[in-house]
C-alpha positions in Angstrom: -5.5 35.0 21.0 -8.4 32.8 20.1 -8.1 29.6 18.5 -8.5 29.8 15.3 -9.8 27.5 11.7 -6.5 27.3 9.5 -6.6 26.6 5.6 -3.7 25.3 3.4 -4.7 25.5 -0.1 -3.0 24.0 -3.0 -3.0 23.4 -6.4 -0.5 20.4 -5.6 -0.3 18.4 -2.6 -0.6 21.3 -0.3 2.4 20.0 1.9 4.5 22.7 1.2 1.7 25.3 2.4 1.3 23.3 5.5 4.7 22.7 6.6 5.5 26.6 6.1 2.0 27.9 7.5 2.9 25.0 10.9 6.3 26.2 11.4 4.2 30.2 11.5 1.8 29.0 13.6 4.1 27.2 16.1 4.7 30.8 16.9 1.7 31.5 18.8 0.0 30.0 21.9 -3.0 28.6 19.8 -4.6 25.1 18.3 -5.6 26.0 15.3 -8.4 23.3 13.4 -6.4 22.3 10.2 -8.3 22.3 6.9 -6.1 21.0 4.0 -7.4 21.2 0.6 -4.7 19.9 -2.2 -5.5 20.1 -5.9 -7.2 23.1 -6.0 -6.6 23.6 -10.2 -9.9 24.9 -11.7 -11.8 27.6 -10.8 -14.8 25.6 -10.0 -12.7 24.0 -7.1 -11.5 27.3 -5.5 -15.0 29.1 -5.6 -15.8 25.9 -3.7 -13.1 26.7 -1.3 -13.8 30.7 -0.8 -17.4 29.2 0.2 -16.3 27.0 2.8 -13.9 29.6 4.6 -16.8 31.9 4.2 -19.2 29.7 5.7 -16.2 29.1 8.4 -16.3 32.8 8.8 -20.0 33.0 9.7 -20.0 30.1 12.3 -16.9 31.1 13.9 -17.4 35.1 13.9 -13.2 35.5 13.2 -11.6 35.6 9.6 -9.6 31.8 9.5 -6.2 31.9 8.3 -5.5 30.5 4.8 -2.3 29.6 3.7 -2.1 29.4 -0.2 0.5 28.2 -2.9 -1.5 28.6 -5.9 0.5 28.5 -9.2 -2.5 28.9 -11.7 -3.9 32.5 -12.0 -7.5 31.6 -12.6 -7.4 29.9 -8.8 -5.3 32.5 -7.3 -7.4 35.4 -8.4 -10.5 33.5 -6.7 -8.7 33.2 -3.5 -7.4 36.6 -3.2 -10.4 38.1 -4.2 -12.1 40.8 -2.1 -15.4 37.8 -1.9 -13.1 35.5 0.2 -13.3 36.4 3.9 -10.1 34.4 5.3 -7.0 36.3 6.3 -5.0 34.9 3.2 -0.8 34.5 3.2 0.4 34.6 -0.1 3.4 31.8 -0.2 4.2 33.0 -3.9 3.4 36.6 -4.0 5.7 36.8 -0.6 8.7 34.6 -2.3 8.5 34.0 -5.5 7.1 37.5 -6.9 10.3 39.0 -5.1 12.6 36.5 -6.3 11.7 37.4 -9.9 12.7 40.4 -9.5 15.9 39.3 -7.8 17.0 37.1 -10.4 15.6 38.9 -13.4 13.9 36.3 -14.1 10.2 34.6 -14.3 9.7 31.6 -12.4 8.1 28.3 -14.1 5.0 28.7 -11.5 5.1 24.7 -11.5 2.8 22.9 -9.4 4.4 20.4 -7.2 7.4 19.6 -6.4 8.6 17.3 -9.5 7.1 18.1 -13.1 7.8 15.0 -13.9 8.1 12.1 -10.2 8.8 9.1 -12.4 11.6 10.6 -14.4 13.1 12.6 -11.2 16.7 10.7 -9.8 15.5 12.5 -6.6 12.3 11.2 -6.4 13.4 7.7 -7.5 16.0 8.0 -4.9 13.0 9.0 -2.1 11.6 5.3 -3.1 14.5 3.6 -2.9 15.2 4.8 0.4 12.0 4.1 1.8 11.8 0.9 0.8 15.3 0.2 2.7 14.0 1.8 5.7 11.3 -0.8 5.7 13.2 -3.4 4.8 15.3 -2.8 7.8 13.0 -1.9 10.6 13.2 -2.9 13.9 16.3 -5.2 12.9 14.4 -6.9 10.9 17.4 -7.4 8.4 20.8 -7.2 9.1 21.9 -7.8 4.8 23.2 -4.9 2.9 24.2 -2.7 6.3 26.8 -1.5 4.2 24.3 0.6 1.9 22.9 2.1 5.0 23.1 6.3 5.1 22.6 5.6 9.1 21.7 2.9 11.1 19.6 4.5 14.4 20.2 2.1 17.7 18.1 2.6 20.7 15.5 1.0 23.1 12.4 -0.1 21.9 10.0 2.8 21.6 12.4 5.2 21.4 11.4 7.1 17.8 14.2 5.2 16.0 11.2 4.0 13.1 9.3 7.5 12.5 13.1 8.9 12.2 13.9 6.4 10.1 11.0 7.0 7.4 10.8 10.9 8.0 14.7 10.7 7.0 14.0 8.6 3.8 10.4 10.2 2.5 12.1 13.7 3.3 15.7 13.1 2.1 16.4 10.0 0.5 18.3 8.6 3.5 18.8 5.3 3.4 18.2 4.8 7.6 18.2 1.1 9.2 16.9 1.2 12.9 18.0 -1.8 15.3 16.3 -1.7 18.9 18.9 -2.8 21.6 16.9 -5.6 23.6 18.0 -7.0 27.1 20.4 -10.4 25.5 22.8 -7.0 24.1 23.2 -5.3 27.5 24.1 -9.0 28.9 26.8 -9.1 26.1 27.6 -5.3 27.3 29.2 -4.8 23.1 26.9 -3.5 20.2 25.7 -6.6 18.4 27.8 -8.3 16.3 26.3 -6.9 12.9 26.6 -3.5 13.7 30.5 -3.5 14.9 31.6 -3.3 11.3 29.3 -0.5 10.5 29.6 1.8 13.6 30.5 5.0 12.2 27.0 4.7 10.3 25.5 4.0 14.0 23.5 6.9 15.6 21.5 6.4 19.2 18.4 7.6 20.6 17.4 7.5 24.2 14.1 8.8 25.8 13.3 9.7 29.2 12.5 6.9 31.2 9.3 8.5 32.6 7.7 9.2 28.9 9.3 5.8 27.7 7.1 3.4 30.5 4.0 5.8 28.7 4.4 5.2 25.6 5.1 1.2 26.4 2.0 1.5 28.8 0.3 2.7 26.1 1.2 -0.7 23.8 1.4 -3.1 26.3 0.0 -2.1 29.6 0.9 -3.5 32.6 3.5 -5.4 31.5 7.0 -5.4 32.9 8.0 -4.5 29.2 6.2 -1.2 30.2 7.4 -1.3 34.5 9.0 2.4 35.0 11.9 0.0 36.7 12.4 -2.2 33.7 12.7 1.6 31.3 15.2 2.9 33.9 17.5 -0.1 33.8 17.2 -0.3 29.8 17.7 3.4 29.2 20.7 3.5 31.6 22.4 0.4 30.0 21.9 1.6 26.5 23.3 5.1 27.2 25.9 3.3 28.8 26.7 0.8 26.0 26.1 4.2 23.2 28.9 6.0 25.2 31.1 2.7 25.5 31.1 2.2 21.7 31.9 6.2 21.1 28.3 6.9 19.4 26.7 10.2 19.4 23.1 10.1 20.6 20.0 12.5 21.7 16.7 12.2 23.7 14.2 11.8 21.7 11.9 12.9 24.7 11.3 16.8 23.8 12.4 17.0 20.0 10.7 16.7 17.5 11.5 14.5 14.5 12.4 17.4 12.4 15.2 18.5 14.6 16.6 14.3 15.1 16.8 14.0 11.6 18.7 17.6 11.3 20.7 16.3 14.0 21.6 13.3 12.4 22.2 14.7 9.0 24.4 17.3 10.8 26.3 14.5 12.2 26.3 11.7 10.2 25.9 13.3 6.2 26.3 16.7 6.3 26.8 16.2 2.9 22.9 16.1 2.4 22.3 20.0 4.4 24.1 21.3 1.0 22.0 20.0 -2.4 
């Protein structure tokens, strides 16, 4: 199958479109070119759209795909039009239409996720947890532990920050992240402000091989990076995880969507059920 131009088009942020439309696409043995275009709310702005993919159509000599979650009619109509020449997926004529029907009733055909972000507790509750999660990256705070969702432990470069934010922006996880450096494997315990909080602790470890990369990557040629020196901290931070009874997971072919599933699954299973 040839590789192919992909649209996500929106009359909000266009996230929705493009997490659905990725999680097709990861289907297929193909790399797609990603064209996001949020906001689309006027018919001016999707006419300007239909040309693009069309022009898209003519260089590449294949239909692109284009993912759309358009609320307002006037937009929508453009886009499914017979005049645009993308191969266009529906998001609410292939959920929400039926769901209508299901329910009996008619959907709000709201665009975004919040009709109103600064009077949303969810939303609100997104901030606050980011914020935390900055607060305490990389052990840069131990204060307030004890408001901590989780608190992710593992060698540096290990994914313990991305996790960290993706859990907070995506769920309103309040996640602390605390790197285990070489003075912890000399004491052989978890350090001393995480003992009280263990339950909340959660580890990640990475194959040594990808670990010296990613470190060589940073700091090359350093012993910080040395495939010897990611060996022995890998191995002594497993070893300390399984010493203190922690659950852990390599980091090394997961994505962060499936850690922070992991971790909710483990740690709050109370947030897979809102």
């Amino acid at each position: 199958m040839p590789n192919r131009s992909v649209f996500f088009v929106s009359d909000g942020t266009g996230i929705t479109a493009e997490t659905f439309g990725n999680s097709i696409l990861a289907q297929f043995a193909i790399k797609p070119r990603h064209i996001r275009r949020p906001f689309i709310d006027s018919i001016d702005k999707a006419e300007k759209v239909v040309s693009e993919i069309n022009a898209t159509f003519e260089a590449e000599g294949v239909r692109p795909i284009v993912f759309i979650t358009l609320a307002l009619d006037d937009a929508h109509q453009v886009l499914t039009s017979p005049r645009c020449k993308g191969f266009v997926m529906d998001m609410f004529k292939a959920f929400v239409e039926p769901l209508e029907a299901e329910f009996g009733l008619k959907s709000n055909h709201r665009i975004g996720r919040f009709s109103d972000a600064a009077k949303s507790q969810e939303y609100n509750d997104r901030i606050e947890a980011i914020n935390f999660s900055l607060a305490h990256d990389d052990g840069q705070s131990a204060k307030n532990l004890e408001a901590a969702d989780v608190i992710l432990v593992g060698v540096s470069r290990s994914g313990k920050t991305p996790t960290s934010l993706y859990l907070a922006m995506q769920h309103g996880i309040k996640a602390a992240n605390y790197p285990l450096i070489p003075e912890d494997f000399d004491r052989g315990a978890l350090p001393a402000s995480l003992a009280p909080h263990k339950r909340k602790c959660f580890g990640l470890t990475i194959d040594p091989d990808r670990l010296s990369q990613i470190r060589n990557e940073r700091r090359p040629g350093s012993k910080y990076a040395a495939i010897e020196n990611c060996r022995a901290e890998v191995r002594e931070a497993e070893t300390m995880m399984k010493r203190a009874g922690i659950s852990w997971l390599s980091s090394t072919h997961k994505s962060i969507e499936e850690i922070a599933t992991t971790i909710l699954r483990d740690i709050r299973p109370d947030r897979l059920i809102y």
